[in-house]
C-alpha positions, 0 to 999 in steps of 0.5 A: 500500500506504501508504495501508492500513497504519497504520503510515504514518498514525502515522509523518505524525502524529508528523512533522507534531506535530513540523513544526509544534512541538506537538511540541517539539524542544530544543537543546544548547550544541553542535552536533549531527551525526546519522548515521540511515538510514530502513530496518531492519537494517545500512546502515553507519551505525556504520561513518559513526559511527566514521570522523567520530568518529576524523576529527575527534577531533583537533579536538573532544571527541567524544561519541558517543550512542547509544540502547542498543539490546538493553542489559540497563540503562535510563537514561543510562550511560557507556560510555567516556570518552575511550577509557578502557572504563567499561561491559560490551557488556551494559550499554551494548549492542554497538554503544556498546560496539565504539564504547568499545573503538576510539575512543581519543579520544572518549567514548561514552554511551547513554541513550534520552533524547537530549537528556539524554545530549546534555546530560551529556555536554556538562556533565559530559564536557566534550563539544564536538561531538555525533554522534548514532548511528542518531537520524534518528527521534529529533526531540526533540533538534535536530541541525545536520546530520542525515546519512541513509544510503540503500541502494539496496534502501531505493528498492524497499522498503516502510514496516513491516510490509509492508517494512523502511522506518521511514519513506517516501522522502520523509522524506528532505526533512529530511535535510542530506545523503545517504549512498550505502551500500556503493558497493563492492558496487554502484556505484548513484547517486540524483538528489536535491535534496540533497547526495549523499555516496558511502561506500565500504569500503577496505583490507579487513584480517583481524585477530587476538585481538591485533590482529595482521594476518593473511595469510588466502590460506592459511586456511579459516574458520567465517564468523559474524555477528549483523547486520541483514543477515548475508547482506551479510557473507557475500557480502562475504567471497566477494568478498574471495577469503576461503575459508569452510567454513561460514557461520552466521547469527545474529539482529541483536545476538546475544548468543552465550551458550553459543556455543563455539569448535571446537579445530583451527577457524579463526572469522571474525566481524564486529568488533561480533560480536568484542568479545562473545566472549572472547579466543582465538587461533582467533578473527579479525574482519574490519575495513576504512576508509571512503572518503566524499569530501567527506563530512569537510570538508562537516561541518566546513564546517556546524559552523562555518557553524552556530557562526556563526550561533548567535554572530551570534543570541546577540549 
């Protein structure tokens, strides 16, 4: 199918510019970790983002950089600064915007142009380690490591339009490491010449407008989403024994105007979906932590191989 769709012929040519420097890459004066995957929709690359952010903020200034996707502003903004808000979910996006509300040591910045936001907030922010969130198209900006989240789905896709792939499978050759997402749904494994990283969601947790934890064996929620995949959502819910009236879907990154909470109903949600909605007391989004060993200390490993490197050239 590849071969009769342009899409796939677009995709070689730019990679191919790239390779062999037509194209030019640049780099910044910190290392770089890129956390991307190679489908459309939700493989849990935000989730990787937040579990290294919060990981290895006690060892880095981290600055988190993303794109801004669905923002109602252009160029580069901050979002936050070492977990102190500087933006709306509408001017940096929702996902930037999560990401400001829950790191509380790290900044968080959008701007298309990722080696200039790499670069501000280098500069201006005083940055010492860079985490690229869903960059693994974006070559301009070089990276140490680029991690790839891989769905077992992904395996039996197509490239756009036929399918949800943004590029092939054998993209995969310039990935460091791979991420198999959502072990906890399905135990799957891949047998590839690089190394494979397992990422499981743990201690699942119901939390309320005030960040309460909450008993929920007794209560029956209206389940909503705004996801790439709001059926993953759903079924996770039913895995988690949680009792759901009603389930209503929504397009990736909603924006939730006019939505309204029912008096007397209990709303359930995602926590990217949580922070568009004002505060109420019959509102509650469903959290949980990352198990992916190794995963941590393979990072930490490269950055400092990668620091190594770059002093020993410098000299």
């Amino acid at each position: 199918m590849n071969f009769f769709n342009p899409y796939y012929y677009a995709v070689k040519l730019r990679n191919w510019l790239y390779d062999r420097g037509i194209l030019k890459s640049y780099s910044l004066n910190a290392p770089v970790v890129c956390v991307g995957n190679l489908s459309v929709g939700g493989s849990g690359k935000t989730s990787l983002v937040r579990f290294i952010s919060e990981a290895l903020s006690n060892k880095f200034h981290v600055a988190v950089l993303l794109r801004g996707y669905k923002r109602e502003t252009k160029g580069l903004l901050v979002a936050s600064y070492r977990g102190e808000v500087k933006a709306s979910w509408e001017e940096v996006g929702d996902e930037a915007y999560m990401l400001s509300r829950i790191l509380k040591n790290s900044s968080v910045l959008v701007c298309e142009d990722r080696y200039t936001g790499g670069n501000f907030a280098i500069k201006e922010l005083g940055a010492d380690l860079i985490i690229l969130d869903d960059g693994f198209q974006h070559r301009r900006l070089r990276r140490n490591l680029d991690l790839v989240l891989l769905k077992d789905t992904d395996l039996r896709d197509r490239l756009l339009p036929f399918g949800r792939l943004r590029e092939p499978l054998d993209a995969l050759k310039r990935a460091d490491a791979v991420v198999l997402s959502y072990q906890d749904i399905k135990e799957w494994n891949l047998r590839i010449e690089k190394p494979v990283f397992k990422l499981y969601r743990i201690n699942w947790r119901v939390v309320s407008f005030d960040g309460r934890l909450v008993d929920y064996k007794d209560k029956t929620f209206v389940a909503f989403s705004g996801l790439g995949n709001n059926g993953q959502f759903f079924q996770t819910l039913v895995k988690l024994g949680i009792r759901v009236e009603r389930f209503l879907s929504f397009p990736d990154h909603y924006h939730y105007r006019g939505f309204r909470l029912e008096r007397g109903k209990l709303y359930l949600t995602t926590l990217k979906d949580f922070f568009k909605l004002e505060p109420s007391e019959n509102l509650f989004y469903l959290d949980f932590d990352l198990r992916v060993d190794g995963l941590l200390e393979f990072i930490i490993k490269n950055i400092r191989a990668g620091s190594s490197a770059g002093r020993a050239t410098d000299s």
